[in-house]
N, C-alpha and C positions, 0 to 999 in steps of 0.2 A: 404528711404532705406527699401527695403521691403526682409526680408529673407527668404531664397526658404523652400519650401515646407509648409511657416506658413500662408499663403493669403486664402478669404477668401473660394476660392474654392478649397481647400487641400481634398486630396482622403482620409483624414481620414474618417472614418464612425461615421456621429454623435449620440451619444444616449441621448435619450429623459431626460428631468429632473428626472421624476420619477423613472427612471429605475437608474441611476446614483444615485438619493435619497436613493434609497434601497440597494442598492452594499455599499454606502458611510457607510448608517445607519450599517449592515451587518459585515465588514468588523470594523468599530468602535467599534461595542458590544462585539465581538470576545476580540478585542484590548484589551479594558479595563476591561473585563471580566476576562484576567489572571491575573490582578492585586491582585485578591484573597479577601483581606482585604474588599473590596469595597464594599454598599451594590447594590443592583439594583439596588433600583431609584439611584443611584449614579452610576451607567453604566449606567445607560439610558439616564441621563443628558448628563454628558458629550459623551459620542456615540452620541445623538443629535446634541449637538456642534460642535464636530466635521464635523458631516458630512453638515452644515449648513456651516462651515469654507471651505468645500470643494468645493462645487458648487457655494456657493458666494464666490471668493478668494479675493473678495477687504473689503470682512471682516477682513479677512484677513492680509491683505495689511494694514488697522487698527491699528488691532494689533500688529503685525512689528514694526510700529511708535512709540509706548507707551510701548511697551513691559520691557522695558529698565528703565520707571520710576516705574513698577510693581512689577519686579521680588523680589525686595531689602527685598521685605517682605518675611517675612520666610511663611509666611502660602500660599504665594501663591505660592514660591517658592517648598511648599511641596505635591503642585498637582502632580507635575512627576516627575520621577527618573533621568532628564536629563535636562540641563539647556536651559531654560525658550524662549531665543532666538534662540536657534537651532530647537527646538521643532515648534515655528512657521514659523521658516524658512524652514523646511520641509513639513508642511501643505502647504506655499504658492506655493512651489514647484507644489508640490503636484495639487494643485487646478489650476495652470497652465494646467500644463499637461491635465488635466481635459477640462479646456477649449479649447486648442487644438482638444482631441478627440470628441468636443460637434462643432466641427469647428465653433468656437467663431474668428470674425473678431481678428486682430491685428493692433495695433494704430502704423503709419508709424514712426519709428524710420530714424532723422537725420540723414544724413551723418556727421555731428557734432562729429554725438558719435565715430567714427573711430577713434576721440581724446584718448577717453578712453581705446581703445586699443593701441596708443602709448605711454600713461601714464603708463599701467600695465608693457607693454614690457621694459621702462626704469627701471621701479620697479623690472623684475626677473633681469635685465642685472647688475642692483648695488648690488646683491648680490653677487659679484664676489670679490667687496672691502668691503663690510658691515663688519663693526668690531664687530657683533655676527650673526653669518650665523643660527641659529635654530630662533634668533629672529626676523631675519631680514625672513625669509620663514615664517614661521606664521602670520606675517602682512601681506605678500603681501596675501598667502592664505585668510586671511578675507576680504581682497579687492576682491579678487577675487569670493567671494562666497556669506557671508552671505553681504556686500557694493555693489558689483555688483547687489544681486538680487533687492534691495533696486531704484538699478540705472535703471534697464530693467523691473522688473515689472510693473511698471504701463501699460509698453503700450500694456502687456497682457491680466492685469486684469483689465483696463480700458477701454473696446474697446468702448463704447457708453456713453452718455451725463449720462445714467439712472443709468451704474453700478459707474459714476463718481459719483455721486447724496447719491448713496446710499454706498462709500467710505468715504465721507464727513460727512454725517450725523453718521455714525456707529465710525470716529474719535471723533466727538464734542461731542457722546454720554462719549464715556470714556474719554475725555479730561474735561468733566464739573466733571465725578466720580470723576478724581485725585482732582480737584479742590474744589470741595465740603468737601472730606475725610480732606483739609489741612485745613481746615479753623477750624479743632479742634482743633488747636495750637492757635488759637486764645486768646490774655490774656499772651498768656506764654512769657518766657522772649527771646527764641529761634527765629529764623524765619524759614517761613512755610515750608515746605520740602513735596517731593513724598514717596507716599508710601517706596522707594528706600533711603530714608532718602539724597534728592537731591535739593539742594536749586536753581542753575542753570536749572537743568530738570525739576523745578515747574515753574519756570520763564518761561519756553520756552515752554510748554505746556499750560499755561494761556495766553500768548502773542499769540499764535498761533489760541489760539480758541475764542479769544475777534476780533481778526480781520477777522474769517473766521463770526463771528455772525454781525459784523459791516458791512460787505458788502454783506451777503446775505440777511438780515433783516431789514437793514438800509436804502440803497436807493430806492427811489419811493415807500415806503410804506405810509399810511396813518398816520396822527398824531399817532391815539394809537395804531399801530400795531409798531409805534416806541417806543410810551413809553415802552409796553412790552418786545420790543427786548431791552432795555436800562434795564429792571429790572434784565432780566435774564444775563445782562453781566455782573451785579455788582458783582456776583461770582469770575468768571477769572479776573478781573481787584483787586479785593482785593487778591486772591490767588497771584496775581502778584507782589504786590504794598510788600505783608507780605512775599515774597521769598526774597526780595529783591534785586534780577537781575536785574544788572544797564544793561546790554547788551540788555535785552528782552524791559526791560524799551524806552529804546532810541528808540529799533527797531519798537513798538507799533505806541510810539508819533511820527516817520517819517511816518508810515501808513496810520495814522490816517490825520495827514496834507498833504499828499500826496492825501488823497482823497476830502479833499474838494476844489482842485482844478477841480475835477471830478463832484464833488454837492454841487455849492456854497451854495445852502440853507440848509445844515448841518450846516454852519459857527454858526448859532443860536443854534443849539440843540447841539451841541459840545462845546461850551461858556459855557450853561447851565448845561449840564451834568458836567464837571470840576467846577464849581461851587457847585452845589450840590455835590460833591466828597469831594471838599476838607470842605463843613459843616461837613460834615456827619464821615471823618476822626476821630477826636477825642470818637468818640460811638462804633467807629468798633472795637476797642482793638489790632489794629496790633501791634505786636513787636517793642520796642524800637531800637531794635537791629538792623532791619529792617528799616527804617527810617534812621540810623546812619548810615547802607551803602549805602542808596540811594544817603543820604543828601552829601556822600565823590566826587558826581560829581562836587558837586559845591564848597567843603569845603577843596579838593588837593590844596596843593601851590605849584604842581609839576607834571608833567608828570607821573614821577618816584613815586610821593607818591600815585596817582590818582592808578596805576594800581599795586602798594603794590608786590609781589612776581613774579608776571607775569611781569614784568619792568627786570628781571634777567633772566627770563626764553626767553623775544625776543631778550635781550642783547646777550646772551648765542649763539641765532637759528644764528643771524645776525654774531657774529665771527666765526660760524662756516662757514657759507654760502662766508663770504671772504675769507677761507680757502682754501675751494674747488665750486668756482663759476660756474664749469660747468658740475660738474657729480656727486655733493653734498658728503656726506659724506656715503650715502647707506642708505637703506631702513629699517629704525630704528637707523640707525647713530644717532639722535639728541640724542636720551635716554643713548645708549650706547657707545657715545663719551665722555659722559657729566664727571665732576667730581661725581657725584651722579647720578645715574640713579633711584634708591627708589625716586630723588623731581623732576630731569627733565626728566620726561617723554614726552612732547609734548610741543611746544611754544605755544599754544595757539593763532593760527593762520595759517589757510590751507597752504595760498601761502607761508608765511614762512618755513613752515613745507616741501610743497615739495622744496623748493627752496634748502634749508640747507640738506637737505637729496638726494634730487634725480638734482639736479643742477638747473640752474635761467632757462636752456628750460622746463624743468618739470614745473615749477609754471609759466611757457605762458603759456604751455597749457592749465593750470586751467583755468588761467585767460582766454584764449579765450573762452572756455566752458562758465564760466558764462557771459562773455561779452555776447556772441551768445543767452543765454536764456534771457537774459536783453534786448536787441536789439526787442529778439522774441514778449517780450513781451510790451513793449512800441508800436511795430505794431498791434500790438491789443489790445490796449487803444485806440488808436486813431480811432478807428472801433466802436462808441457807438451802429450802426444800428447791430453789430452782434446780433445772437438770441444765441449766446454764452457769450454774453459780461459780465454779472454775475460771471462767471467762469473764466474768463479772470482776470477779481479784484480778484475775488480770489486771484488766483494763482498766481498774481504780486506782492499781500499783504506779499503772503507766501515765494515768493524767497528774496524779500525785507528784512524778518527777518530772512530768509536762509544766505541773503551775512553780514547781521550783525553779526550773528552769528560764519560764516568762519571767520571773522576779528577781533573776540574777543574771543572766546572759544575754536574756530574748531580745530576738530580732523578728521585727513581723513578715521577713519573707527567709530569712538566711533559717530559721527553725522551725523548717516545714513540721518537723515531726509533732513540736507541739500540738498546733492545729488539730494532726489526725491521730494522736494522740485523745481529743477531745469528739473526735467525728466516730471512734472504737467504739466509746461508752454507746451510744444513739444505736450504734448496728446493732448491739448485742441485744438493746431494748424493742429491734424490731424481730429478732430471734425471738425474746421473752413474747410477745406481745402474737407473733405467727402462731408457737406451741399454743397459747391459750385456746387461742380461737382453733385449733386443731382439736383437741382436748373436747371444747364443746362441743365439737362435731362429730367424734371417733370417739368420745369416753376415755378415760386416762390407762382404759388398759394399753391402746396403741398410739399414745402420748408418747416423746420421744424420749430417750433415757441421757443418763448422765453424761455429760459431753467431755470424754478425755483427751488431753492435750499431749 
């Protein structure tokens, strides 16, 4: 699905990096120059940043991701006068647009996604029964704006293997900061938290970037270019282990066994490493506390006790969903049905959530959504000869604890990541699908090669 006027031969006029560099730089200094307070080298940095944020927009696109585990701190929250995720979601905008005028290809969006315009469309049409109309519009508004852009950027600011490359590497950079900063709860009696003081958002951030290091670092490398990849994950797997998210937990160890069906000779160095973990446990100093909720996987004698408050809150999604089976309750119904809306704000589970809110066709259509990126991407597993196929782990890794996540936590706008989690798979299939057609044209001698992370 290619949309008119965005392909790669659009009449826009494109301008050069560096001219673009100087308008960005320009147009930045100005910016933060009225801030007044500020000294120079402090308009210069961030004007720099900025305009670095503009022409690369899958820095971007980054930030986007994380932004949400950052913000919580007050000092970073005290960089701008405006909150912390609008701000980068108008950069990315921003940086879009950019690429358009630089006529930067576009990565072929699914006819799939036509779904997500009959999800939003049920979403404005249940505001006709929603039993709080300003609440129920301002949800859908954030689907619609800062969740959508979550859902469609990538296939702007991902148009090649190199800007996917350098998305990846510019998340894991800030995904190892949160992770490192949490590890100075280490010893205390708390478990480990994001900057955002977020024990779930440490979880899923450390889960995220142990299996983006496991599959870019891990297979086909040499003995010690593994030992070293295994040094450096022992950060995000302790950040993980001391957040103590059973959801992230669970989503990892499917990953992780999921891919040594993919490289049965890990089976040893995966033995190994859990062994060495669990020595080395008792020295690391994680949270009692931490431990205590990991260890409730195994120590519930109950469904019901296993999932503690959230065991009320699907109870709650589910009577309401036989209430009204096929046009749900409206769009923020579950919170503002609820007898409490201050405790039941979401069930804690996507398809529940549109089910009980927008009726049981709203939650096919999720469901078909990720069925259709799940499908996508098991078709390219089974593709080991792609020069993609790196990226293809990836990104199977990442929906894998995308759809853990919908099924334990999810929220349809608070877990932007899922979404673009499921929007990855599609880009990479418009990578697979570019080389081919390259391939017919140029013969596989000048076919592009294996794509490293």
């Amino acid at each position: 699905m290619n949309l008119p006027g965005l392909s790669r031969d659009s009449a826009l006029t494109p301008l050069p990096n560096t001219t673009l560099m100087a308008i960005s730089l320009g147009v930045s200094f100005l910016l933060f120059a009225t801030l007044g307070s500020a000294t120079f080298a402090e308009v210069t940095f961030a004007a720099s940043g900025l305009a670095l944020l503009l022409i690369y927009p899958e820095f971007a696109l980054a930030a986007y991701l994380v932004i949400g585990d950052l913000k919580g701190d007050e000092r970073i929250a005290a960089l701008l006068p405006c909150d912390m995720t609008l701000a980068v979601s108008a950069i990315l905008v921003a940086g879009i647009l950019l690429n358009l005028m630089r006529k930067k290809p576009v990565a072929s969006i699914p006819h799939l996604y036509l779904l997500f315009v009959a999800l939003a469309t049920i979403m404005a049409m249940s505001l006709i029964y929603t039993p709080v109309f300003s609440a129920g519009l301002y949800k859908l508004g954030l689907f619609l704006t800062v969740t959508a852009l979550g859902i469609l950027a990538p296939f702007f600011v991902l148009p090649d293997p190199k800007a996917m490359k350098r998305f990846l590497w510019c998340f894991g950079g800030a995904a190892y900061a949160i992770c490192l900063r949490s590890l100075a709860g280490l010893g205390g009696a708390d478990r480990l938290v994001t900057p955002s003081d977020n024990t779930i958002g440490l979880g899923r951030v450390a889960c995220v970037l142990a299996a983006m290091i496991w599959f870019a670092a891990v297979p086909e490398s040499p003995f010690r270019k593994r030992l070293l990849a295994y040094a450096v994950l022992s950060a995000p797997l302790i950040a993980m282990i001391g957040s103590g998210s059973r959801g992230s937990a669970i989503a990892l160890a499917l990953v992780i066994v999921a891919s040594l069906f993919l490289h049965k000779r890990l089976i040893i160095d995966a033995a190994a490493l859990a062994l060495v973990g669990f020595a080395a446990l008792p020295f690391v100093r994680i949270p009692g506390s931490s431990f205590e909720y990991l260890g409730s996987l195994a120590s519930a004698q109950s469904f019901g006790g296993l999932l503690d408050f959230r065991a009320d809150l699907l109870e709650y999604g589910w009577r309401l969903l036989r209430q009204h089976p096929l046009i749900g309750a409206g769009i923020g119904g579950f919170r503002y049905s609820s007898p409490n809306p201050g405790l039941y704000k979401w069930p804690h589970d996507i398809f529940l959530e549109l089910a009980c809110e927008l009726g049981i066709p709203a939650a096919l259509i999720g469901g078909a959504i990720f069925a259709g990126a799940i499908r996508e991407s098991f078709h390219q597993l089974r593709d080991a000869a792609s020069p993609f196929f790196r990226l293809s782990m990836i990104a199977a890794a990442l929906l894998c604890i995308g759809v853990v996540a919908a099924v334990t936590t999810g929220n349809i706008n608070s877990d932007r990541s899922i979404w673009l989690f499921v929007s990855l798979v599609f880009v990479i299939r418009a990578y697979r699908r570019e080389d081919r057609e390259h391939t017919l044209r140029t013969g596989p001698s000048e076919s592009s090669g294996q794509v490293r992370v």
